[in-house]
C-alpha positions in Angstrom: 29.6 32.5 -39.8 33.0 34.1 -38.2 33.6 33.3 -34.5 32.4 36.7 -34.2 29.1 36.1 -35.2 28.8 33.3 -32.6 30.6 33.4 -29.4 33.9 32.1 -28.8 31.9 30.2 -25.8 29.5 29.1 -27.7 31.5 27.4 -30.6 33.8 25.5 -28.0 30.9 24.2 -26.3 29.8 22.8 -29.7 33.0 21.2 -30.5 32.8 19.7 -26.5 29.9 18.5 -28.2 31.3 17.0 -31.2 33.8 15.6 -29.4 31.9 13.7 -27.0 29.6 12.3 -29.3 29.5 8.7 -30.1 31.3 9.1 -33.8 34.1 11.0 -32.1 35.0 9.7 -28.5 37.1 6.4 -29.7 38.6 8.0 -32.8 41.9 10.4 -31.5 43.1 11.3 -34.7 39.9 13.0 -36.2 39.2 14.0 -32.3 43.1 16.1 -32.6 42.6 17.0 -36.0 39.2 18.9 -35.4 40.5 20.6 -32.2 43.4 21.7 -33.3 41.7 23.3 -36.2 38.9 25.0 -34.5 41.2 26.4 -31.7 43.4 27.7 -34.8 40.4 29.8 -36.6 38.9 30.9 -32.9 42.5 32.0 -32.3 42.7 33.9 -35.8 45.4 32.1 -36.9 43.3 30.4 -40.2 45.3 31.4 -42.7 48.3 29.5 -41.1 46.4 26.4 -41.1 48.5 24.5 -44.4 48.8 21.3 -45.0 52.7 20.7 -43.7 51.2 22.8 -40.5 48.8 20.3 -39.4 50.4 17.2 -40.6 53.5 18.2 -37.9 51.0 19.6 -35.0 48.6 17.1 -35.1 49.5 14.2 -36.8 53.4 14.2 -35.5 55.4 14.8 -38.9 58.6 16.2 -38.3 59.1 19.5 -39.8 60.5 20.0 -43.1 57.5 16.6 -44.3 56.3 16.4 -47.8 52.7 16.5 -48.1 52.9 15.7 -51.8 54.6 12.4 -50.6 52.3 12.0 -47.3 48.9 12.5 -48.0 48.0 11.6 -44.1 46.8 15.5 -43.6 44.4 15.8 -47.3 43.4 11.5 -46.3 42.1 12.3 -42.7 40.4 15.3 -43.5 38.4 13.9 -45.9 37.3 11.4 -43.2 36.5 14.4 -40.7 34.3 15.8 -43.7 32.4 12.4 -43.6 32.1 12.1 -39.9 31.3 15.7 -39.4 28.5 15.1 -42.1 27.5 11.9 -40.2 27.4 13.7 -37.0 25.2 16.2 -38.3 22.8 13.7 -40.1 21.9 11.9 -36.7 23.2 13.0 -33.2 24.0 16.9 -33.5 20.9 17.6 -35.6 19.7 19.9 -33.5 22.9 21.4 -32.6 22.9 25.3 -32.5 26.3 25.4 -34.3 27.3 23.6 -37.3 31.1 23.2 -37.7 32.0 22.8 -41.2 35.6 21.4 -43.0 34.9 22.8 -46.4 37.3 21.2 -49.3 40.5 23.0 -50.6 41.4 24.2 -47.0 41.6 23.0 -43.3 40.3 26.5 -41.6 37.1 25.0 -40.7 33.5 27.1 -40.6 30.6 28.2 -38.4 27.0 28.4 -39.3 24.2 28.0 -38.1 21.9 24.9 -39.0 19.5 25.4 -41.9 15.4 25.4 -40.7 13.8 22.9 -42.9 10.8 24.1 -44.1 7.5 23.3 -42.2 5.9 19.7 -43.1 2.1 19.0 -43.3 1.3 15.9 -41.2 0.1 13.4 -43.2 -4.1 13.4 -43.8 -4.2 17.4 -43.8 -2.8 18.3 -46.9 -2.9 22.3 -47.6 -3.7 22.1 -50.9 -6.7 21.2 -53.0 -8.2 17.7 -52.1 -6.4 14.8 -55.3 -8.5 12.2 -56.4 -7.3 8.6 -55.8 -7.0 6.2 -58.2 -10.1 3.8 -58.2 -11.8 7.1 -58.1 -10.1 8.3 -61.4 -10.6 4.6 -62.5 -14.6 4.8 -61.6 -14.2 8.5 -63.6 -13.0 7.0 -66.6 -15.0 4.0 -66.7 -18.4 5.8 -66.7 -16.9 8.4 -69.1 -16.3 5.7 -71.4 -20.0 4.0 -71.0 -21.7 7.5 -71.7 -19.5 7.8 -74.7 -20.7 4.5 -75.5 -24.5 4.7 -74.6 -24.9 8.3 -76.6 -23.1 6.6 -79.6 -25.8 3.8 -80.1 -28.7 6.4 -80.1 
């Protein structure tokens, strides 16, 4: 999803949300990190967001840094991938907005959370009716004495 398919509004109240959750008030770094690069896609500016980009704006490299020799920026976004996940798994599971880091790039994306398909409570089963297995057992053991008691006729 583009920030044009959700509002501009509405994705900054989701990463106000992010932010303030439990996985991401005491950690700065991933805190700066996701900011910066939601601000930068909601702002259109995406396809700026490189490696040697954010590793100056967020994580304080002077320009000019090697990322092939400081892997700080590919390092703590794989960490953001983890705790977004994390986030996603517990607290914001029922968050309107999902923000995504997807691999190979730092512009991250919107979408909206998948509807997990309707479960049956447990005792009202939609389909046929299964057989347990003392009553498969029972079955199978008076299967095996008709067998036996037409065979010595």
């Amino acid at each position: 999803m583009s920030p044009t398919d959700t509002s501009t509004e509405t994705i900054r109240r989701q990463l106000d949300r992010v932010l303030s959750s439990r996985l991401f008030v005491g950690n700065d770094r991933q805190s700066k990190f996701l900011r910066f690069v939601v601000e930068q896609q909601l702002l259109g500016k995406a396809i700026e967001l490189k490696e040697s980009l954010v590793g100056i704006e967020v994580f304080g490299r002077k320009p000019g840094f090697d990322p092939r020799q400081d892997s700080v920026v590919r390092t703590e976004a794989a960490r953001l991938r983890v705790r977004l996940s994390q986030y996603y798994a517990g607290e914001g599971a029922g968050d309107p907005v999902v923000i995504e880091l997807p691999k190979g790039g730092y512009a991250p994306v919107f979408r909206q959370p998948e509807v997990a398909p309707e479960r049956t409570p447990p005792g009202r089963n939609s389909g046929p009716p299964r057989l347990g297995t003392r009553r498969w057992l029972t079955i199978t053991l008076a299967s095996v004495a008709l067998v036996l008691t037409v065979s010595g006729w």
